[in-house]
C-alpha positions in Angstrom: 0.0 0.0 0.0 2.8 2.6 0.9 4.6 1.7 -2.6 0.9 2.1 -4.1 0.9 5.8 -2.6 4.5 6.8 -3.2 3.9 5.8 -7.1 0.5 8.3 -7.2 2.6 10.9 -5.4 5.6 10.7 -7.7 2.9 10.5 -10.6 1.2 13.7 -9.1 5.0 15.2 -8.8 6.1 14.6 -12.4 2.9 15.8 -14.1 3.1 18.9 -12.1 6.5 19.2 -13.1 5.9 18.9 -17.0 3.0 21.4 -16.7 5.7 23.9 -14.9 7.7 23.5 -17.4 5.8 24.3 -20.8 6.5 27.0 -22.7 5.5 30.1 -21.3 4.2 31.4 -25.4 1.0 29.2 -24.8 0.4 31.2 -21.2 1.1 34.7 -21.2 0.3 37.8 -23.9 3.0 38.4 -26.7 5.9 41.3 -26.4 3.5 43.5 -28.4 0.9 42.7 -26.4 3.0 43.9 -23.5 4.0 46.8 -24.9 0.2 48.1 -26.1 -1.0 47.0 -22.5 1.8 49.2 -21.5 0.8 52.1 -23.6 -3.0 51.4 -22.6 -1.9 52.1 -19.1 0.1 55.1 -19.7 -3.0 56.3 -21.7 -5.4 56.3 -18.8 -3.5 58.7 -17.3 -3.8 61.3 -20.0 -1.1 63.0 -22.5 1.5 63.6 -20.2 2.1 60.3 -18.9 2.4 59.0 -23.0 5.3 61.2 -22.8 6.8 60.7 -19.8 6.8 56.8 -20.1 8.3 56.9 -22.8 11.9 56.6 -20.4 9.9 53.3 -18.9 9.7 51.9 -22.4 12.7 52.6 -23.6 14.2 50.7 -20.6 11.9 47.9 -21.2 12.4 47.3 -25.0 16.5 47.2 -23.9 15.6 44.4 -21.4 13.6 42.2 -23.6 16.5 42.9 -26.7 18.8 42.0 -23.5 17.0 39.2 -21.1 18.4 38.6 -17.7 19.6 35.2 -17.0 17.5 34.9 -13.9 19.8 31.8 -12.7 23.0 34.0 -12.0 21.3 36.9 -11.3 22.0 39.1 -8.0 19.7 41.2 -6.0 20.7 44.8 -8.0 20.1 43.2 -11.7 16.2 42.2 -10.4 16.1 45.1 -9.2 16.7 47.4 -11.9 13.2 45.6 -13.8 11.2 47.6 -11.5 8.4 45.4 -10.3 9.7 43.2 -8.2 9.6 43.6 -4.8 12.6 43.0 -2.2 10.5 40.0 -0.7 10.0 38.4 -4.1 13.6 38.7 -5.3 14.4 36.9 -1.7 11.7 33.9 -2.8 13.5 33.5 -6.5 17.0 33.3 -4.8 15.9 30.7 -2.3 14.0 28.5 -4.4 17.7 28.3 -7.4 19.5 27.8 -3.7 17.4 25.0 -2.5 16.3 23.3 -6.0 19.0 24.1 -8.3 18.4 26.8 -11.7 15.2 27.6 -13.1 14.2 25.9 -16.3 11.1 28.2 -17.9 8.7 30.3 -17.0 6.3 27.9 -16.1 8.8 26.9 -12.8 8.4 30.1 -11.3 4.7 28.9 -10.3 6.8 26.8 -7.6 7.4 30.4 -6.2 4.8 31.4 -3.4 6.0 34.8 -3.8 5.1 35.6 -7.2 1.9 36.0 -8.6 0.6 35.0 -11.8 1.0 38.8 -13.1 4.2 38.9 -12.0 5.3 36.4 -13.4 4.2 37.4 -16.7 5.9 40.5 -16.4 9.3 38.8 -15.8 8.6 36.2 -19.1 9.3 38.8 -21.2 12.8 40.3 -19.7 14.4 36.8 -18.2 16.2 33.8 -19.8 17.0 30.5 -18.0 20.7 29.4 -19.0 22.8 28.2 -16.4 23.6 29.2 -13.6 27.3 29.8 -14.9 29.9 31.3 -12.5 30.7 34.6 -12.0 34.4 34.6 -11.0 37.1 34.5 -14.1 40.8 34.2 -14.2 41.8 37.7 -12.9 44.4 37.1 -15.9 42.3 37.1 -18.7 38.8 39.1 -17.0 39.6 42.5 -19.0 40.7 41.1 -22.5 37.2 39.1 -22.5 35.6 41.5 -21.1 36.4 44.1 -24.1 36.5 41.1 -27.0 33.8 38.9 -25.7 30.8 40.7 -24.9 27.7 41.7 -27.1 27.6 44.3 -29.8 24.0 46.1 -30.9 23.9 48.6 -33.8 20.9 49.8 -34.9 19.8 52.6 -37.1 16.7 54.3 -38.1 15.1 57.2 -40.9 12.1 58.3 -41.7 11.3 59.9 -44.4 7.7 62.4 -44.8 6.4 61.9 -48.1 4.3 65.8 -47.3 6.5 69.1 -47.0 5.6 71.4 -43.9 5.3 75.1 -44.8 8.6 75.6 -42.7 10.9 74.3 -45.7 9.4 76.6 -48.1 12.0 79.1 -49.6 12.7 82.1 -47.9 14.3 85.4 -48.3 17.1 86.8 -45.3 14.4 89.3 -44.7 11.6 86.8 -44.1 13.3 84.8 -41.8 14.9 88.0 -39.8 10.9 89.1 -39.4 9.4 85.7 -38.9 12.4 83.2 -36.9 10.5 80.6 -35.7 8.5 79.7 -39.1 11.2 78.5 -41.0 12.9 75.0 -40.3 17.1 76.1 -40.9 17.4 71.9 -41.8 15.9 69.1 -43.8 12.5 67.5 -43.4 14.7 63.9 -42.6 14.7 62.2 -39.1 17.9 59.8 -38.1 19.3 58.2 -35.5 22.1 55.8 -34.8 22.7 53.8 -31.5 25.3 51.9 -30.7 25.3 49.4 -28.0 28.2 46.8 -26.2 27.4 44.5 -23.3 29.4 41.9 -21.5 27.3 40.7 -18.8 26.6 43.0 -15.6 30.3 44.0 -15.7 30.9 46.2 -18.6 28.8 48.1 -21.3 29.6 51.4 -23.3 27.1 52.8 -25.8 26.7 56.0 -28.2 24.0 57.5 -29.9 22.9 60.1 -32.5 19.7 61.6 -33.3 18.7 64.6 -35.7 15.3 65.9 -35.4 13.5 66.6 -38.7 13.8 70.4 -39.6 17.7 70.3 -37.7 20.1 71.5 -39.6 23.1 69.3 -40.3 26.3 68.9 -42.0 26.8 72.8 -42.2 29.3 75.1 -41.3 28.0 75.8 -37.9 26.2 72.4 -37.5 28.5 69.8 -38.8 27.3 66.9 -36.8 24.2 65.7 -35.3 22.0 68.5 -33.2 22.4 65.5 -30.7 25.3 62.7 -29.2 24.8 61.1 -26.4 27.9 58.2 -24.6 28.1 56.6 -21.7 30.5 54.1 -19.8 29.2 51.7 -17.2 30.9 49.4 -15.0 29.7 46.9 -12.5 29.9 44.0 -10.3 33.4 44.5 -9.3 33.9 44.4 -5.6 32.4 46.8 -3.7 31.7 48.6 -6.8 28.5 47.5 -7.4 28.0 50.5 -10.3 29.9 53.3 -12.1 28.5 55.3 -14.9 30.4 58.0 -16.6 28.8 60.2 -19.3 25.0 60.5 -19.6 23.0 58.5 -17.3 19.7 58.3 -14.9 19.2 58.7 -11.5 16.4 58.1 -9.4 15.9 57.5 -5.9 12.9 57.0 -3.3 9.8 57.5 -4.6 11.2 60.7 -6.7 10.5 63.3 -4.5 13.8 65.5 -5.2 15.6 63.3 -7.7 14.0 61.1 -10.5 15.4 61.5 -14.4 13.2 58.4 -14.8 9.9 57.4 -15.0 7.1 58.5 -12.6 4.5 56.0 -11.9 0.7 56.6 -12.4 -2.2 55.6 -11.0 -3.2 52.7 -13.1 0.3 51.9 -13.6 1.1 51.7 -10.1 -1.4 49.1 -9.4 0.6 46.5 -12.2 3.5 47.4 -10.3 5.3 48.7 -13.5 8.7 51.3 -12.3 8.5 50.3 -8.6 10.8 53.2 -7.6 14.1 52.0 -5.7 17.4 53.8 -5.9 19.5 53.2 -8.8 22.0 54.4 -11.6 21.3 53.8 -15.5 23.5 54.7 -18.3 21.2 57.0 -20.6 21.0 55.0 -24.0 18.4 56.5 -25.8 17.7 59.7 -27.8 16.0 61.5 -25.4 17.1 65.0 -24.2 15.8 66.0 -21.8 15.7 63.6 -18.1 19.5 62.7 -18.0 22.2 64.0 -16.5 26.0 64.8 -18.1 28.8 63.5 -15.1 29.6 60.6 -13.6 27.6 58.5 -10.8 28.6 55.9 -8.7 27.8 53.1 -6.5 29.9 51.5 -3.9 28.5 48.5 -1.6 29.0 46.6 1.9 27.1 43.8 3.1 23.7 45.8 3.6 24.8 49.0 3.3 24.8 51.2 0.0 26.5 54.4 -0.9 26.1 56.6 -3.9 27.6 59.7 -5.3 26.7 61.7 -8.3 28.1 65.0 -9.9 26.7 66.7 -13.3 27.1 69.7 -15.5 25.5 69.9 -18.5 24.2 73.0 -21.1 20.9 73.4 -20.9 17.7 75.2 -23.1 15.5 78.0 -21.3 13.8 80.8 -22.5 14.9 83.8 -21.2 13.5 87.1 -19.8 16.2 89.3 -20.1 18.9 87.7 -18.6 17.1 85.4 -16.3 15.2 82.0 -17.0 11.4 81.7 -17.7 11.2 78.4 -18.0 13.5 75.2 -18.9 13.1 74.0 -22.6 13.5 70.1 -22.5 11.7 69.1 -25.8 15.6 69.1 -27.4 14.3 70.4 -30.9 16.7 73.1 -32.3 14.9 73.6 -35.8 14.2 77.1 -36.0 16.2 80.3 -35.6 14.7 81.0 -32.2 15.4 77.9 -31.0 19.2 77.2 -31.6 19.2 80.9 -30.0 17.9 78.9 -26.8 20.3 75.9 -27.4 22.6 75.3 -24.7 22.2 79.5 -23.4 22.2 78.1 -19.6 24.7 76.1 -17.8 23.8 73.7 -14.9 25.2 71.8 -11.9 24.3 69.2 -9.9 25.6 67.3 -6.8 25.1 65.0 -4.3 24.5 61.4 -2.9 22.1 58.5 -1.3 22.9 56.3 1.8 20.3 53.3 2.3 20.4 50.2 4.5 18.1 47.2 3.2 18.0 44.0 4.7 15.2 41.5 5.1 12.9 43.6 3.7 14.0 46.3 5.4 14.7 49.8 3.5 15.8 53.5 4.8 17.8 55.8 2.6 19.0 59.2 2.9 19.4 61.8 -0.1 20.8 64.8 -0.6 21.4 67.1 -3.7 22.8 70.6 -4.3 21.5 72.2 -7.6 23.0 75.5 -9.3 22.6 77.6 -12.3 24.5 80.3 -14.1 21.1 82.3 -14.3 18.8 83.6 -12.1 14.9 82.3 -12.3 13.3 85.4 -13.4 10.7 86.6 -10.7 7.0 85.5 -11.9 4.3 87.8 -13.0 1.4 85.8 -12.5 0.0 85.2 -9.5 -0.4 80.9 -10.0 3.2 81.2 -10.3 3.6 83.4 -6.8 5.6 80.2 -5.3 7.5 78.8 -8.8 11.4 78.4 -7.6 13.5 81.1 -7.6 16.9 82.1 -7.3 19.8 80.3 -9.0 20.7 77.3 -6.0 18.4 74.7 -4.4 19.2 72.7 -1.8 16.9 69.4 -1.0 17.1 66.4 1.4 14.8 63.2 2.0 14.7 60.1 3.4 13.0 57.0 1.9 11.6 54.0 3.8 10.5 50.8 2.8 9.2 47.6 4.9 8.3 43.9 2.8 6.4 41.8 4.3 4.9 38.5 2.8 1.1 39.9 2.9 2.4 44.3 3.6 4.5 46.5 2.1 5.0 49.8 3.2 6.6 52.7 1.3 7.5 56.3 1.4 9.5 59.5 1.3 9.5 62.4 2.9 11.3 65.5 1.4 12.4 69.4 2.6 14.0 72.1 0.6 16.3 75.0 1.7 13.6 76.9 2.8 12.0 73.9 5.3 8.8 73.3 2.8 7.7 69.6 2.6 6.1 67.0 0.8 5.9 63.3 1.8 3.9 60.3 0.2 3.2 56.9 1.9 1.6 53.8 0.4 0.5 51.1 1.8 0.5 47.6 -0.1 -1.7 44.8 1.5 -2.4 41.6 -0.5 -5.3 40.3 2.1 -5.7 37.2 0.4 -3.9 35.3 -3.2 -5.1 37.2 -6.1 -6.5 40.0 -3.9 -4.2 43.6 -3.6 -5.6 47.0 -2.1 -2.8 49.5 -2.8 -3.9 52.9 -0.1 -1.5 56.0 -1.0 -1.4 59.9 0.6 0.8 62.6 -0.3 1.3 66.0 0.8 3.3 68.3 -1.2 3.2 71.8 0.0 2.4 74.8 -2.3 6.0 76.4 -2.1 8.1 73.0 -2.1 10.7 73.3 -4.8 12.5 70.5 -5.9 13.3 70.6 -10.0 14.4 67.6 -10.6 11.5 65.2 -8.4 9.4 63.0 -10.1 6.5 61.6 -8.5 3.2 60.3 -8.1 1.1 63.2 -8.9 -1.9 64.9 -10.9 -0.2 68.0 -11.9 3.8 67.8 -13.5 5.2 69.3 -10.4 5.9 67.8 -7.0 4.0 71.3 -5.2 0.9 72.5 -4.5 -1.2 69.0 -4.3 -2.7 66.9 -1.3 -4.2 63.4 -2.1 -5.7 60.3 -1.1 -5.6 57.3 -3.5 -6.7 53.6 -3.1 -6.5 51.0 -5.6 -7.3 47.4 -5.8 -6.9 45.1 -8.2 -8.9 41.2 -7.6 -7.9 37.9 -9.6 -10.8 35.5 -8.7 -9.0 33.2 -11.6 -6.4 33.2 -13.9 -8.3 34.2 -16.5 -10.2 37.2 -15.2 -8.3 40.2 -13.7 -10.6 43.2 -12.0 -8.4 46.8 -11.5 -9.9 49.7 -9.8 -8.7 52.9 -8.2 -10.2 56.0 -6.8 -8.3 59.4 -6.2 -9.1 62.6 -4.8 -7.3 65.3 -4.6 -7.2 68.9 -3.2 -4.8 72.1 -4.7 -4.6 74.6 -2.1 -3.5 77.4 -4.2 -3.4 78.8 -7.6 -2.8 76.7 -10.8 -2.6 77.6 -15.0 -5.9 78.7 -15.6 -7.6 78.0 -11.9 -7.8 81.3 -10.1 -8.7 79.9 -6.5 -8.1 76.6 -4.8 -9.8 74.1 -6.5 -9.9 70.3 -6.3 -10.4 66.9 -8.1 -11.4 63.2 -8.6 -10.4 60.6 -10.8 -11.6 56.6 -10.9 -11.0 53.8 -13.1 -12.6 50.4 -13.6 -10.9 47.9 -15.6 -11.6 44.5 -16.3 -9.5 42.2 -18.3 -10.8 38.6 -19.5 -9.0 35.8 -21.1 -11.9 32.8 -22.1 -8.4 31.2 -24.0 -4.9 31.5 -23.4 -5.3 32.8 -27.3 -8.0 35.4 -26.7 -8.4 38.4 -24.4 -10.9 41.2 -24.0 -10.7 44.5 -22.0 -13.1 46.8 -20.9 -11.9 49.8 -18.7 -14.0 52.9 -18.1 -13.0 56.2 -16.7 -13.9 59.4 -15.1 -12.4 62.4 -14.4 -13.3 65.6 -12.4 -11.4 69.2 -12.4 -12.0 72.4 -12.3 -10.6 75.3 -13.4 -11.4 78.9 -14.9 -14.6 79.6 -17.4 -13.7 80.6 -20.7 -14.1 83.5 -21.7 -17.0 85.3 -22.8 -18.9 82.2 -20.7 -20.5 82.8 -17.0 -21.5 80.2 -14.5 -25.2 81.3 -12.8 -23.2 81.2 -9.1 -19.8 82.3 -10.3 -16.4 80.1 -9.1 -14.9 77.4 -10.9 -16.0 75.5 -13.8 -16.5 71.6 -13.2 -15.3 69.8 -15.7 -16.5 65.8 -16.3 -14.7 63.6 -19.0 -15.6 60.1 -19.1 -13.7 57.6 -21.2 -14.6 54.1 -22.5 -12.5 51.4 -24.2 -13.6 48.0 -25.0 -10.9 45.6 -26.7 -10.0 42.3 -28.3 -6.8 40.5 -29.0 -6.5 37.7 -30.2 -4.3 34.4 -31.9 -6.3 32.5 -35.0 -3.5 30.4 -35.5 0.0 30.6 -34.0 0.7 32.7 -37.5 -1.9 35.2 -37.2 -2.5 37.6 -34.3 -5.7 40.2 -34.6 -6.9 42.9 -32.7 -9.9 45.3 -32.5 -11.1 48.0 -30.2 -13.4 50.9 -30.0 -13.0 53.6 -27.6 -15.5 56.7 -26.7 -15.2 60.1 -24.7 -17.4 62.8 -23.4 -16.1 66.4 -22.2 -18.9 68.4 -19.9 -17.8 71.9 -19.5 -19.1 75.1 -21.2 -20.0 72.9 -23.8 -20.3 69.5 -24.8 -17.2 67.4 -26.7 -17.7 64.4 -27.8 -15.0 61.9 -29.9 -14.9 58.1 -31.0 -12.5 55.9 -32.8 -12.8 52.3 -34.0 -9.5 50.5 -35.1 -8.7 47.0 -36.0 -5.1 45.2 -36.2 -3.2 42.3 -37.7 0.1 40.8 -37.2 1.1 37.5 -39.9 4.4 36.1 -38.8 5.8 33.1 -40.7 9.0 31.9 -40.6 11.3 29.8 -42.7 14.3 28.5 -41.1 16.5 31.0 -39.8 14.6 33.5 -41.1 11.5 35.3 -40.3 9.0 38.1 -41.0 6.5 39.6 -40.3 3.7 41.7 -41.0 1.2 44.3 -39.5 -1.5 46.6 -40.8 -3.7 48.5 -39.6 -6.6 50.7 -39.5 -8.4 53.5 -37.5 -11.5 55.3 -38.1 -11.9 58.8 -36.0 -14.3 61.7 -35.6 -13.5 63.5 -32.0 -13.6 67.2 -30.8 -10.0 68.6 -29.7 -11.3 68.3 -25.8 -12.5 64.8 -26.1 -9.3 63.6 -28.1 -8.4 60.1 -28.2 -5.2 58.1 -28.3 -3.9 55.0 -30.1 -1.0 52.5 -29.9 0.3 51.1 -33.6 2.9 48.3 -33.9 6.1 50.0 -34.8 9.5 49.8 -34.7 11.9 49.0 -32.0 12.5 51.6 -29.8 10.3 53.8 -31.6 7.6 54.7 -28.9 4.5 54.6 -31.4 1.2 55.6 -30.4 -1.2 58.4 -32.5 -3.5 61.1 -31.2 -7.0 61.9 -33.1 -9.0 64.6 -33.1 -11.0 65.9 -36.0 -12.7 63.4 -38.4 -10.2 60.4 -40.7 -8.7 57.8 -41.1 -5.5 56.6 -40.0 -3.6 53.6 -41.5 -0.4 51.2 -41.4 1.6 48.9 -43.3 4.9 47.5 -41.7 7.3 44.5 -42.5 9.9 43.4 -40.9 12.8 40.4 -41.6 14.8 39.0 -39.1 17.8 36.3 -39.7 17.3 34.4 -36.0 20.7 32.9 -35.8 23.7 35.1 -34.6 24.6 37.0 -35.8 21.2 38.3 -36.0 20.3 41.0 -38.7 16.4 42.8 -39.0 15.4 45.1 -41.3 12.2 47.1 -40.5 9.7 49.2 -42.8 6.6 51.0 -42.5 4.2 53.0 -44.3 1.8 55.3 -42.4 -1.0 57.8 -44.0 -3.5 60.1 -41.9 -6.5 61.1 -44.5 -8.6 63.9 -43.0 -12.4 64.2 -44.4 -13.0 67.5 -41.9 -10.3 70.3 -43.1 -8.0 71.0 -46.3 -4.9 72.0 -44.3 -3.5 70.3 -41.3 -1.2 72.0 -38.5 -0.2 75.9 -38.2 2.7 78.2 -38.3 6.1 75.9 -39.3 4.6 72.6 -39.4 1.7 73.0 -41.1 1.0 71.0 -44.2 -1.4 72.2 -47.3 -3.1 69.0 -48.0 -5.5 67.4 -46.4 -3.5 63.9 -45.7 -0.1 62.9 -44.6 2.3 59.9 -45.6 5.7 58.5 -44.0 7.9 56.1 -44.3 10.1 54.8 -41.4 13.0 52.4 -42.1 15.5 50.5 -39.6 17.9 48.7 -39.7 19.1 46.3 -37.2 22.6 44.0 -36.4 23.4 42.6 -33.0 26.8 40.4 -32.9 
């Protein structure tokens, strides 16, 4: 009888083994599908966050091009992905130390500490090779280390088949009276990236980018408008990280110092860009959140400490002598704005000290900024408490506790002149599949602090008291239920808001999969704020205008056959204010992707019908190319299409060529844009092209 029960066990065992160990493909949502569910999320929380994730993304795309091994990988290199907390890194390291290396996705079920969206999350950015060791002949480390590693070059152009009434020809005279309607470049847009990685110890990387309408190749602009390098170092000792050129910073929950990405409020519920304190070389072509320097990390046993020092030219438009406000967009395409390029100088300095062990966080930051310029003194009164002077002083401390079932997390910041702001969340998973996320902040109306990044409504850390709480319930696998509710008070002025005012915002969100092949979402949202009247337009009792905008998106995705991968959604909004705006858009997607041996393509199209008001626009997310954060906005009345294909060799080393066709068709006007870029024609086509070669 006991050999009778020890067979059904071992039975049991093994078949629970095999299922553990299937590919993860047949379980969990494609890397487009991650990336669109990334931009979805981004998208509930308006136009600012599609720009500001844009950092997040770019981050992402380099981990999925460069996947973690996640059987030789510390505590630091889990880290860095952002959503994993210090409690679940400890539950991945004990299960490889008590039943050897990981061998797919499908094992880390095994792990009590992840959850099923967690460990999708970590399908698309981890391999399982083996657990190779670390140490190498001290002899030999460097040569392999500069011969050995992994080289990424990748290139990309797009070319506007329309002309923007900036290129037209121009007389001296014209462009003396009129400097910021002509281009002083070509319509073209390039950029070239250059990537080398060996392992966590060593990568280097440059890149180039010229903005369409940026001159180039001329006597005063011989090379790119921007070049961008960086060293990094790591795993060496103490020397847990050393980056010298452009890089990130971000530490705490971005109260004085975050270059990267700020969480929002759906996002922060998936657990995307957990903030924790690290360094990051700057590898994309962005130019505005980075720093120019050199930052570094030392470590011992639990104790971290990290320096940092930049100086970098930077864009502002001036008033008189003194800055108005910080230009960060990076385009230098006119007249008046190379005048702006690089007419400020900046410093900045200062470090982080942080225990963690067991769960455990506290951290301590410090940072002294400087300019060569005074802030010029505001005129209007919403900008009474905007930072002045030309130094700022700020210091915070960070805390974190993980707990198997609670997390708690927060910062609390003061600037030289004693204002503060704080935020504290609280994470409680009361039962499996079942997380309430509670969050309050408190940033006062004069706190300055230029370079924090937060979790906020407005862009600044200042001015803004809240309560959020968020939930998000997984009665089964297949059906996932996200809500959150914030409200929110500004005690003083704001753009356009002449007395205090305050807000709400609430999303519902329901995501169901009836096959690990399809998947439908339905989210709806609402959003209250007020602010001034417009003018020529009176309320009966006077005040502030309440404005309602309520937002609806049902989707599908799905497989047909492991070839062919479709998608459809429709998506509505309603603006109440002094008037009504209304907009809707239904689109419809298709990805083929064959492939013959070592090589493989595929294809996408696409299509998107629109008619919206410029209050009630609406945004879209098209398959693109890599690195290329690609999603539309519509307003008006159109139609919006795609064509892309792409061929990949799969073997190294690996070579992918990427094109695609897009055209905009507007039934509602005969001229689209104004001033420089608009175009006289009511439709626009562009062709994008890259070109791809790891080795």
């Amino acid at each position: 009888m006991a050999k009778h029960f020890t067979s059904i066990r071992q039975t049991v065992l093994l078949g629970l083994w095999l299922l553990c160990t299937l590919p993860a493909s047949a379980q969990f949502l494609s890397w487009d599908d991650f990336v669109e569910q990334l931009f979805v999320e981004a998208e509930s929380e308006g136009e600012e966050a599609l720009v500001a994730a844009e950092n997040l993304y770019d981050d992402y795309v380099h981990w999925h091009v460069h996947p973690i091994n996640i059987n030789r990988a510390d505590s630091t290199e889990l880290q860095q992905l952002g959503f994993l907390t210090d409690w679940q890194i400890e539950g991945i390291h004990y299960y490889i130390y008590r039943y050897g290396a990981l061998r797919s996705v499908g094992e880390l079920m095994l792990i009590p500490e992840l959850d099923y969206h967690t460990r999708q999350l970590l399908s698309y950015f981890v391999t399982f090779g083996p657990p190779e060791e670390k140490k190498e002949d001290p002899r030999d480390t460097w040569r392999r280390m500069l011969t050995r590693g992994r080289s990424e070059l990748s290139s990309r152009l797009d070319i506007p088949l329309y002309s923007r009434a900036g290129y037209a020809p121009r007389t001296q005279s014209q462009l003396d009276a009129a400097p910021s309607r002509y281009y002083t470049g070509n319509a073209l847009y390039h950029n070239l990236r250059y990537n080398y990685r060996y392992g966590t110890r060593l990568s280097w990387g440059i890149s180039a980018e010229k903005d369409a309408g940026e001159p180039i190749l001329t006597t005063t602009s011989p090379l790119p408008d921007y070049l961008s390098g960086y060293i990094q170092l790591g795993d060496m000792g103490i020397l847990k990280n050393l980056v010298v050129g452009n890089y990130r910073l971000r530490f705490g929950q971005g109260l004085i110092l975050n270059s990267d990405f700020a969480l929002g409020k759906t996002m922060l519920l998936q657990g995307l860009g957990r903030q924790s304190a690290s360094i990051k070389p700057h590898r994309g072509t962005g130019e505005g959140d980075y720093y120019t320097g050199a930052a570094a990390t030392v470590a011992w046993r639990s104790w971290q400490f990290t320096a940092f020092a930049s100086h970098r030219r930077l864009d502002a438009t001036l008033n008189g002598a003194a800055i108005s406000t910080l230009k960060t967009d990076g385009y230098h395409r006119t007249p008046t704005e190379l005048a702006r390029r690089g007419n400020t100088r900046g410093n900045l300095f200062g470090a982080h000290l942080g225990y963690s062990n067991h769960g455990l966080h506290v951290g301590l930051t410090a940072l002294y900024q400087s300019f060569n310029r005074l802030f010029a003194l505001p005129t209007q009164s919403y900008k009474r408490y905007a930072p002045q002077g030309h130094t700022f002083f700020n210091a915070s401390a960070d805390y974190a506790w993980h707990h198997h079932r609670l997390s708690i997390i927060g910062e609390t910041a003061v600037d030289g002149k004693g204002s503060v702001a704080t935020l504290n969340m609280l994470r409680v998973r009361a039962v499996d599949g079942l997380h309430f996320t509670l969050l309050q902040r408190y940033y006062a109306h004069d706190f300055w602090a230029l370079e924090g990044k937060s979790f906020s409504t407005s862009s600044d850390i200042r001015n803004e008291q809240g309560v959020y709480l968020g939930a998000e319930w997984q009665p089964h696998r297949r059906f996932v239920l996200t809500a959150y509710a914030d409200g929110y008070h500004f005690p003083y002025l704001r753009y356009r808001v002449s007395a205090p005012s305050y807000g709400t915002d609430g999303v519902v969100t329901a995501r169901y999969m009836p096959s690990d092949a399809h998947s439908l979402l339905l989210r709806y949202r609402f959003r209250l704020k007020q602010r001034d009247v417009a003018e020529g337009y009176r309320l009966p009792n006077g005040g502030l205008l309440n404005e309602w905008t309520h937002r609806l998106r049902l989707q599908w995705s799905g497989t047909l056959t492991p070839l062919l991968s479709c998608q459809a959604l429709m998506e509505s909004c309603l603006v109440q204010a002094e008037t009504l705006s209304t907009g809707a858009m239904a689109s419809a997607q298709a990805t083929y992707s064959p492939t013959l041996g070592q090589h493989a393509l595929r294809l996408s199209c696409g299509l998107t019908a629109f008619r919206a008001d410029y209050a009630a626009r609406l945004y879209g997310y098209e398959r693109g190319l890599l690195y290329a954060y690609n999603y539309q906005m519509y307003y008006g009345t159109g139609l919006r299409s795609y064509l892309l294909l792409q061929y990949s060799h799969t073997e190294a080393p690996r070579f992918t060529a990427t094109a695609k066709l897009g055209a905009t068709y507007y039934l509602d006007r005969t001229t689209i844009g104004s001033g420089a870029a608009m175009i006289d024609a009511c439709h626009r086509e562009d062709v994008q092209v890259q070109l791809r070669y790891t080795f």
